[in-house]
N, C-alpha and C positions, 0 to 999 in steps of 0.2 A: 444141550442148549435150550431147545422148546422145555425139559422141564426145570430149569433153570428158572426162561421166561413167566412160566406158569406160576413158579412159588412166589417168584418177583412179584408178581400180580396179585395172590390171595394174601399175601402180605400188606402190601397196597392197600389193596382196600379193605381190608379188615383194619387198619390203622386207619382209615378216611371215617369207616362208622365207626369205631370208640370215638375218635375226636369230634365227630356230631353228634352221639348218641351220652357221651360225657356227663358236658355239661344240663342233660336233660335229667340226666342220672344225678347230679348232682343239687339240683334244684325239687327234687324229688325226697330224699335224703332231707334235704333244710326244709322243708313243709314240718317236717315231724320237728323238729327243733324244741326245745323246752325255751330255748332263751331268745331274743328279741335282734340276735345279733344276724348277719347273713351270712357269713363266715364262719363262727366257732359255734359247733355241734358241743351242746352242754347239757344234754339229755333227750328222752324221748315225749313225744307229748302231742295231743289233739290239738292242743288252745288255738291253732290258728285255724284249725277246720272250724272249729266253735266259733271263732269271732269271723269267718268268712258269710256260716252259718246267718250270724244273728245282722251281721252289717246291708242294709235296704240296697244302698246303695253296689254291692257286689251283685247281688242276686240277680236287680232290677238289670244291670249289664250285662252279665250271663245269660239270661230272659233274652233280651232283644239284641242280643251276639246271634242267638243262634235262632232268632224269628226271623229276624232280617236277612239270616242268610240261607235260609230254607225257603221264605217266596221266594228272595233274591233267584234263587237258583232254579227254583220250577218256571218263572217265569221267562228270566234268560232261557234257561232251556229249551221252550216252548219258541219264544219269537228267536231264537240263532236257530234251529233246525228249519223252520219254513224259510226263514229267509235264504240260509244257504241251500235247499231246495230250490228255491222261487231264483234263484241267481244262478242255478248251472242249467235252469230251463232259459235264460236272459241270451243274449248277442255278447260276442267276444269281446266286444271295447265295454259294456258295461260291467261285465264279470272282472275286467284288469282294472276297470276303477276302483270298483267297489271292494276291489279284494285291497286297494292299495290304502282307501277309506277304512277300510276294516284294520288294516295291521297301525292306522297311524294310534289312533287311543293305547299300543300296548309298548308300542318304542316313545311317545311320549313318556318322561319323566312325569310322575303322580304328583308334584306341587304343582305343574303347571296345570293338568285334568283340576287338580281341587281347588284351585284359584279359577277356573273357569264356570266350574259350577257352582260357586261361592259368588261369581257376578253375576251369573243367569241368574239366579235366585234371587239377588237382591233386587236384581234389575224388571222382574218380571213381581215383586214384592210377595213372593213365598214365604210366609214365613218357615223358619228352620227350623226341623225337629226329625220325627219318625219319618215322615212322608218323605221329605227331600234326603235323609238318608238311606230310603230302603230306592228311591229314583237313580239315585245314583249310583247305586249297588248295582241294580239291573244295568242302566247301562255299559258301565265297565265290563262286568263279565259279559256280554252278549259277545263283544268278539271272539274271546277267550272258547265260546260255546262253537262259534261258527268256524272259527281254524281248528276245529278237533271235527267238523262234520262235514266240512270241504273233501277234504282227501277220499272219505270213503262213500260218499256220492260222486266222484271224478272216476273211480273204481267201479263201478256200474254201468252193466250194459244200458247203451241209454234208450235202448228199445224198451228197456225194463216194462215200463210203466204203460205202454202203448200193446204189451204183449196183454197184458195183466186185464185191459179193458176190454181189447179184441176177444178173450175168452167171459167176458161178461161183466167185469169188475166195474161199478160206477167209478170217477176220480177219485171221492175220497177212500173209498173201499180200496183202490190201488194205492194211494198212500200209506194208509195206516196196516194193510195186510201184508202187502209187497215191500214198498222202500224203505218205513221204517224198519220192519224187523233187520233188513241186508243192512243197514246202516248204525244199528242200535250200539254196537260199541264206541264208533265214532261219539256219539248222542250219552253213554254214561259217561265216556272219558269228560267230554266237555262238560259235562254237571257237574262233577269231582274237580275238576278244575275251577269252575264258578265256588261253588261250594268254598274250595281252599281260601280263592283270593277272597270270598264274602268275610270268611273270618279271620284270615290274616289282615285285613286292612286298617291302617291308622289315618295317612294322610286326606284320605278321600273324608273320610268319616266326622276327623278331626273339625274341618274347614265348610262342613255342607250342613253340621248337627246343630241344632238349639234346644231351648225351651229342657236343659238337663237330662235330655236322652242321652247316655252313653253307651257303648259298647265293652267290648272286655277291651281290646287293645288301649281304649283310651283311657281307661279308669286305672291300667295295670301302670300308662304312662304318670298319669297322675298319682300315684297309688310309690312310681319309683322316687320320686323327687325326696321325700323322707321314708328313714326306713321304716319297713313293713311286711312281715315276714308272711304276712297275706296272700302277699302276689306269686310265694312259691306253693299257700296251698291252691288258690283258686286256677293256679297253672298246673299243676296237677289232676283237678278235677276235670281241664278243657283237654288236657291229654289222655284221661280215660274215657273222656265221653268221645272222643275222635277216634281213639283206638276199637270202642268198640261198633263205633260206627263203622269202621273200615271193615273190619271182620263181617257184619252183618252185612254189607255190600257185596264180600266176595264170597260168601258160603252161601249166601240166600239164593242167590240165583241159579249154583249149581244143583243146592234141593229141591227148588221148584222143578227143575230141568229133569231133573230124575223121575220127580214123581207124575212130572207131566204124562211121560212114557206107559204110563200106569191108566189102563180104561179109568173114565170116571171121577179120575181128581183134578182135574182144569179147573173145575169150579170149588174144588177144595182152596187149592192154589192159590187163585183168587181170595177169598175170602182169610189167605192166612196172610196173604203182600197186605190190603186191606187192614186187615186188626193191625200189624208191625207199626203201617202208618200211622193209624188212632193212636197206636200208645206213645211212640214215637211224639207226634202232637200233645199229647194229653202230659206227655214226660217235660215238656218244653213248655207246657203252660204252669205246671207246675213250679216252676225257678221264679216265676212272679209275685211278690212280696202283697199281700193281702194290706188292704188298706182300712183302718177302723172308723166306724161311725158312730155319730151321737151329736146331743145339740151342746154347739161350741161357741165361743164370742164371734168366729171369724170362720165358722163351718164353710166349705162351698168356695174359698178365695184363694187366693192363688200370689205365693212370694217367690220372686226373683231375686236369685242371691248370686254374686260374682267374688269366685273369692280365690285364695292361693290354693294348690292343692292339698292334699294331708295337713290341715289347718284349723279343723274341726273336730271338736269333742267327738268320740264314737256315739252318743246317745242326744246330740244337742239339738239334730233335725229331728229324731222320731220323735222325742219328746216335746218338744215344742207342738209337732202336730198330734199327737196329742192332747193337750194343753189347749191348743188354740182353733182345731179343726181345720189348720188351713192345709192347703200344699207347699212344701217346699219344693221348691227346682235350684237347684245349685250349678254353676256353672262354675270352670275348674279355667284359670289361667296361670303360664307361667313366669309371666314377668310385667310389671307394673306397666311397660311401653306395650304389651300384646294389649291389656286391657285400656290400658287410654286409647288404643286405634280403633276397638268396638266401641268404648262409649262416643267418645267423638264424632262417628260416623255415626251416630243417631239410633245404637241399638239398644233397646229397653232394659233397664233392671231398676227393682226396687231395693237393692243394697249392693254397694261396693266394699272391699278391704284392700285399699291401696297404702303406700306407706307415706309418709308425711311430705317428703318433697312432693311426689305425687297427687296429695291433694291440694298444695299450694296450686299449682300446677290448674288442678280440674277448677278449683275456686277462681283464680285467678282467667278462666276461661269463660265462665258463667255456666259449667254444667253440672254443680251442685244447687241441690236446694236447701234454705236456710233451716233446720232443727227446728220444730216446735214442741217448745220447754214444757205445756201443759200435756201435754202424752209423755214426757218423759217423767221417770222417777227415780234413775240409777246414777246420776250424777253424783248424787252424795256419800255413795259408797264409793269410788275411785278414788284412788292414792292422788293428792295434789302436785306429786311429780310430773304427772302424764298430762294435765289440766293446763289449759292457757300458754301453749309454747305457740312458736314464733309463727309454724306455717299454718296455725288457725285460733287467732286468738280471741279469747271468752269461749271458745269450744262454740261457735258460731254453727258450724258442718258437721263435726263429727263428734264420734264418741269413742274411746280408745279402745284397743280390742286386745293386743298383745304389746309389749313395750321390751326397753333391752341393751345392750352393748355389744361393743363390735371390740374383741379381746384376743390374745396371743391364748390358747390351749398349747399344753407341754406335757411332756415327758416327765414327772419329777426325779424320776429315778437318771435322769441321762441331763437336765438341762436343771441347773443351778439357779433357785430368787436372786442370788447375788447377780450374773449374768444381765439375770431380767433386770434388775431395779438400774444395772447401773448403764444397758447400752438402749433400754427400752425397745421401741420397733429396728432401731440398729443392729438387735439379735438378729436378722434376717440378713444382714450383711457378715455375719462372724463367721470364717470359714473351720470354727472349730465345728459347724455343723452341717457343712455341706454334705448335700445329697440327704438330707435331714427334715426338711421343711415342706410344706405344702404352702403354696396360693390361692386364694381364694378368685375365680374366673368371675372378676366384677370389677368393671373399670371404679365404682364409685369404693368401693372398700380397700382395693389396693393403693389408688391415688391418696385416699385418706390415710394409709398407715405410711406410704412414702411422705407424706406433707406433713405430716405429725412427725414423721424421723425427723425432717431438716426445720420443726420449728414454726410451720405456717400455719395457717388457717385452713381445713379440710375444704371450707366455703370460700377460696381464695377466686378469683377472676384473674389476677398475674399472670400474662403467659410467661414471663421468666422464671417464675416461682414454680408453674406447672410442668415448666421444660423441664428444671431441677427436678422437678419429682418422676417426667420419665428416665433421667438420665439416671438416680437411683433406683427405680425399676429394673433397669436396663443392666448397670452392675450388678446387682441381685439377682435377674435370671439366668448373666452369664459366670457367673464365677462359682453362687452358689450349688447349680443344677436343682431348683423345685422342681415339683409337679405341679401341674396349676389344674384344680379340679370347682366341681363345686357342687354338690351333696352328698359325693361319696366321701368325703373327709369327715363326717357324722362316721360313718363305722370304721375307716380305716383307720382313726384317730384314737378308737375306741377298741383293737387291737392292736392299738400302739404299736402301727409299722412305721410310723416318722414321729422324731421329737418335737417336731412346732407347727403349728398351723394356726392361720388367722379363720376364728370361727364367729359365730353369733353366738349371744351368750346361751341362749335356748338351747343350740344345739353343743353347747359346750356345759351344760346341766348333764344332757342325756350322755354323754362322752363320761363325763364323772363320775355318773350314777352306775355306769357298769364298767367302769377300769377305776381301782380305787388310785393307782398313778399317776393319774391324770389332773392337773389345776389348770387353771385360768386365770390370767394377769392383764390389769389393764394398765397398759404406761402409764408413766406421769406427765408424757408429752399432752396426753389427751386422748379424743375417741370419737367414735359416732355414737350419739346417744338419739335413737330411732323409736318412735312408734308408728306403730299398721292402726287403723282405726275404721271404724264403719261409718259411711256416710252415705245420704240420699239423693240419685241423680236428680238433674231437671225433670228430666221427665218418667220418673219412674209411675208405675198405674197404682201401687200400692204403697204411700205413703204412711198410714196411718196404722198398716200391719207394718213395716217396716219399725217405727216406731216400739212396735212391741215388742219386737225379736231385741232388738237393739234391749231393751229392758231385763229380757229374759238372759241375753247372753251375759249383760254384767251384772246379772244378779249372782247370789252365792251358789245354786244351785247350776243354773249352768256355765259361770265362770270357775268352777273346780271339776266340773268336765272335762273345760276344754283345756285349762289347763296344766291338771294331770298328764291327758292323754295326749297333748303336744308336745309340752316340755318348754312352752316359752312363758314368762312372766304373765303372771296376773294382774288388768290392772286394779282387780278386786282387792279392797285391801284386807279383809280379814280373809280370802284365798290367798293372798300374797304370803299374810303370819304364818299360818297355817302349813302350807306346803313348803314353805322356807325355814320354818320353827323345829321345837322339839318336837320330833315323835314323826315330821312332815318326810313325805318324800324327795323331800329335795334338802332334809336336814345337815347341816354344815357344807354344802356345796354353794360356793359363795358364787357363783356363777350365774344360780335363778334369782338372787337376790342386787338388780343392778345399783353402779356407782351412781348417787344422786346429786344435784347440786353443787357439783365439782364445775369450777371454773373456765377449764379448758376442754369441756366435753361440748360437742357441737349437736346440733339436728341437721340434718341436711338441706340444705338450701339450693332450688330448682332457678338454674339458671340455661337455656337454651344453647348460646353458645359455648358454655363451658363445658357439660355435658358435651358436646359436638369434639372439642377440643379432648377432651378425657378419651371421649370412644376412640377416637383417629389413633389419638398414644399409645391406647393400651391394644391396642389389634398391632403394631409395629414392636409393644413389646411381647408380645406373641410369637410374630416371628422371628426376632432376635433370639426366645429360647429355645424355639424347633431347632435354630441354627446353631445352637451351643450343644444340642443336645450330641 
C-alpha cells in the first residue's frame, strides 16, 4: 500500500512539472521558428534573436526589468530586515499591528495597490516614469522581505543580542556579527522573493510608469496584442538570464563556505562576491541601447507619442531620431477609451493615434489642437479616400496614419463566394457552419455586422433597430457556438482552425499572406470603413516637433515602414501602389487594398448613449454564449 502511495505520488508530480515546465519548453522551441507564426514550427532560425537584438525598445525593457529589480531588491531588503528587527524588539500590541499592516499589501488584489499608487502620484504631482516605478517596486516587496525574516528572528534567543554586548560587542557590531548571520537565510529567502515579484510585475508597473519607461512584462504585454514571435525569443533570454542567476545563488555560497575553511581566503572571498557584483552590474548596464549624437534640427527635445501597440514600423522611432536629434518616448495603449481617460485627465503628449470616432469624440471635447498647414507638407501624398470624412472635416486635426475595412476572412477551401455573396453577414447565422466561426470581442464590430445583416445603419441611434441587432447576436451565439476572441484570430485564422471570422482588413492581409486559403469578403450590405490618424493634444509641449514626425511618417520612406511591417494600409499613395501592386507584398491580396467610395460603407459615428446601449448588449450577449456553451 505505502508503495503504492509512493509511485501514486512520483507520478503526480512528475505530471504537475511537465505540465509547468511544457509550455516553457514550448515557447522556447518557437523562439527558433523560421516563420512569423506561433503555432507552426516551419524551420529553424535566429531572425527573432536578430530583431530582439536590433529593436531599442526590447533591450531598453530588459535594461530597466532588471535595474528596477536589483535596487528594488537591495533596498527592500535592507529596510524589511531592520524593520522586522526593530518590530520583535517593539511591545506585543505594536508587533500584531504591524504584522497585520504588513500582510494587508500582499492579500490585497494588485489593481487595487496600482490604482492607489496611481492617485498618490497624481495627487502629490510626481511625475511618472523610473522613479515612481522603481518606489513602488520597493514598497511592495518590503513585506514580502519582512514575512520571510519574521519567523527566524521569533527563532532567536532573545538574549542573543544582549549576550553578544555583555562580552564586548557595540550594537551595531551585535547586529551585523551576531543576528544577521543567525537570520541570513530568512534575509536571502526574502531577496529572492522580492527579486521574483520585481520581475514578475505588470499591474503595479503598468498604472505607476510614464514618460515610455517600460519593463519586460509590459512591452511582452504590448508586444502580445499582434503577433510577434519576439516575445518567445526575449522570453527565452529572461529565462536563461534567471536560470543562471539561480545557479550562481546557490553554488556561490557553498564555494565561498568551503573556501572560507581555508587560512587566508576571507579576503579572497571577498574580493570574488565583489567582481560577481561588478560584472553582474556591468552585464545589466550593458542591455541599455546606446544613444547617437550629432547636431540635428531638433537635437536636445523631447516627443511624446501615445499610440496602439505593435502599430509601428520596426525602424520608424530610431530613425526619426536620427533624422531629427530628438527623443522619442512612446507610450503603448490598449483601447481608444484607456487612452481618452489619460488625455482627458490632463496628462501630456505631443501625439495621439486614436481611430476616427475617437477623434470626433476629443474634437468635439476641445482637447485637440488645430494643425498648422505651414509645417505640414505630406498632405499631398495621401490617397483622397482618407481626406475630409465626416469625424474631421478639411483634415482640420488630424492626418491619417492607417485606414481599412471591417470584412468576413474565410476558409476558401470549406466556405463557398456563392454562400458569401448570397447570405452576406447572415453567413454567421448558417448552421452549415456551426462551431466554425470566430467573433470578433468588440461591441462596435459585431453590432455593425448584426445591423448591416438586418439592413440598418451601423450609425443607427434606434433602440428597436439595436434591440434587433442583439436579438441577432443572441441567435448567432446560441445556435451557432463561436468563439469570440480578439487578436488571437490573426494566427488562429492563419492555421485555419475555423472557417470564418470577422477581421480587419490589415489583419486579414497578414492571414492571406501566410495561408494561400485564405480570402476576404466585404458584404454588399456594407461595412465599417475606419481610419486611426495622428492628431495634436491641447496641450501637448511639443507642437512643432510633432508636426514633423507626422511629415516623416507619411512620407514614402517612413510610410513603407510602417506599413510593411504592420500589415495595415497605407494612406501613402505611392506606398499604397506599391505594396498592393505587382511585384508588392501584398500582391493580389485584395484585403490591403480597401473597398472605396461604396455607398453603403460607413465611418463610425461617436454617439455617448449609443455606445452606452451597444456595451450593456454586448456584455449580456456574452453571457448568453457562456450559457450556450
Amino acid at each position: 500500500m505505502k508503495q503504492s502511495k509512493r509511485t501514486f505520488g512520483t507520478v503526480l508530480m512528475t505530471l504537475s512539472i511537465i505540465f509547468f515546465y511544457l509550455p516553457i519548453l514550448y515557447m522556447i522551441i518557437f523562439s527558433f521558428n523560421e516563420g512569423k507564426s506561433l503555432t507552426s514550427f516551419t524551420g529553424f532560425s535566429l531572425r527573432w534573436y536578430q530583431h530582439m537584438l536590433e529593436s531599442q525598445d526590447m533591450m531598453e525593457a530588459l535594461y530597466t526589468t532588471f535595474m528596477v529589480a536589483i535596487i528594488a531588491t537591495a533596498i527592500s531588503t535592507v529596510v524589511g530586515t531592520i524593520a522586522a528587527i526593530g518590530l520583535s524588539k517593539s511591545k506585543k500590541i505594536v508587533r500584531e499591528l504591524m504584522d497585520q499592516v504588513n500582510n494587508l499589501p500582499m492579500m490585497n488584489p494588485e489593481i487595487v495597490t496600482a490604482i492607489g499608487f496611481m492617485l498618490l502620484f497624481i495627487t502629490f504631482q510626481v511625475e511618472k516614469g523610473l522613479t515612481t516605478m522603481l518606489l513602488a517596486h520597493i514598497a511592495f516587496c518590503i513585506p514580502y522581505v519582512m514575512l520571510s525574516v519574521m519567523p527566524k528572528i521569533k527563532s532567536l534567543d532573545p538574549n542573543l543580542a544582549d549576550a553578544a554586548m555583555d562580552l564586548g560587542c557595540t550594537p551595531w557590531q551585535a547586529l551585523i556579527k551576531v543576528i544577521v548571520p543567525q537570520i541570513m537565510p530568512g534575509i536571502v529567502s526574502g531577496a529572492l522573493i522580492a527579486f521574483t515579484m520585481s520581475i514578475d510585475d505588470f499591474i503595479i508597473s503598468y498604472f505607476v510608469t510614464g514618460r515610455g519607461v517600460k519593463n519586460l512584462s509590459i512591452i511582452v504585454y504590448t508586444m502580445s496584442k499582434r503577433i510577434n514571435p519576439s516575445i518567445n525569443a526575449i522570453s527565452t533570454v529572461m529565462i536563461v538570464i534567471i536560470t543562471i542567476l539561480l545557479i550562481v545563488i546557490n553554488v556561490l555560497p557553498t564555494f565561498l563556505a568551503k573556501q572560507a575553511e581555508k587560512p587566508g581566503n576571507g579576503k579572497r572571498n571577498l574580493i570574488i562576491a565583489l567582481a560577481c557584483t561588478i560584472l553582474l552590474v556591468f552585464g545589466i548596464q550593458s542591455l541599455k541601447p546606446s544613444v547617437g549624437n550629432g547636431n540635428r534640427p531638433f537635437e536636445g527635445q523631447t516627443l511624446h507619442i501615445y499610440n496602439v501597440g505593435e502599430y509601428t514600423g520596426e525602424n520608424i522611432i530610431s530613425n526619426f531620431e536620427e533624422l531629427t536629434g530628438a527623443e522619442v518616448i512612446m507610450e503603448i495603449f490598449d483601447s481608444n477609451e484607456a487612452m481618452y481617460i489619460k488625455v482627458a485627465n490632463g496628462e501630456s503628449y505631443d501625439i495621439l493615434v486614436p481611430s476616427d470616432y475617437m477623434i470626433q469624440r476629443l474634437i468635439e471635447e476641445n482637447l485637440l489642437q488645430p494643425l498648422d498647414y505651414e509645417l505640414l507638407d505630406c498632405m499631398d501624398l495621401l490617397v483622397p479616400e482618407v481626406l475630409n470624412l465626416s469625424y474631421d472635416p478639411n483634415n482640420v486635426y488630424s492626418v491619417p496614419y492607417f485606414w481599412g475595412t471591417v470584412g468576413i476572412c474565410y476558409d476558401t477551401t470549406i466556405v463557398s463566394e456563392e454562400d458569401l455573396e448570397k447570405e452576406g453577414y447572415n453567413i454567421f447565422l448558417d448552421e452549415k457552419y456551426r462551431g466554425q466561426i470566430y467573433l470578433y470581442d468588440s461591441e462596435r464590430d459585431s453590432f455593425m455586422m448584426a445591423l448591416k445583416a438586418l439592413g440598418y445603419s451601423m450609425n443607427t441611434t434606434d433602440e428597436q433597430e439595436l434591440q434587433e441587432a442583439y436579438e441577432w447576436l443572441v441567435q448567432c451565439v446560441q445556435t451557432m457556438k463561436p468563439e469570440i476572441v480578439t487578436d488571437e484570430i490573426i494566427d488562429n485564422m492563419a492555421q485555419g482552425r475555423k472557417a470564418l471570422g470577422i477581421t480587419y482588413s490589415g489583419d486579414a492581409a497578414y492571414i492571406m499572406s501566410e495561408n494561400e486559403n485564405m480570402g476576404f469578403y466585404l458584404p454588399e450590405s456594407g461595412t465599417n470603413f475606419w481610419v486611426d490618424a495622428m492628431v495634436i493634444p491641447a496641450n501637448a509641449n511639443n507642437p512643432e516637433l510633432a508636426h514633423e514626425f507626422m511629415n516623416y511618417v507619411s512620407s514614402y520612406e517612413g510610410a513603407l515602414d510602417n506599413s510593411s511591417y504592420v500589415g495595415y494600409t497605407s494612406p501613402n499613395i505611392e506606398v499604397r501602389e506599391e505594396l498592393g501592386g505587382p511585384g508588392g507584398d501584398y500582391e493580389g491580396i485584395n484585403a490591403y487594398l480597401p473597398r472605396t467610395n461604396y455607398e453603403k460603407d460607413e465611418v463610425f459615428f461617436y454617439d455617448e448613449n449609443t455606445r452606452k446601449v451597444m456595451s450593456n448588449l454586448w456584455a449580456k450577449v456574452k453571457i448568453s454564449a457562456s450559457n450556450a456553451k
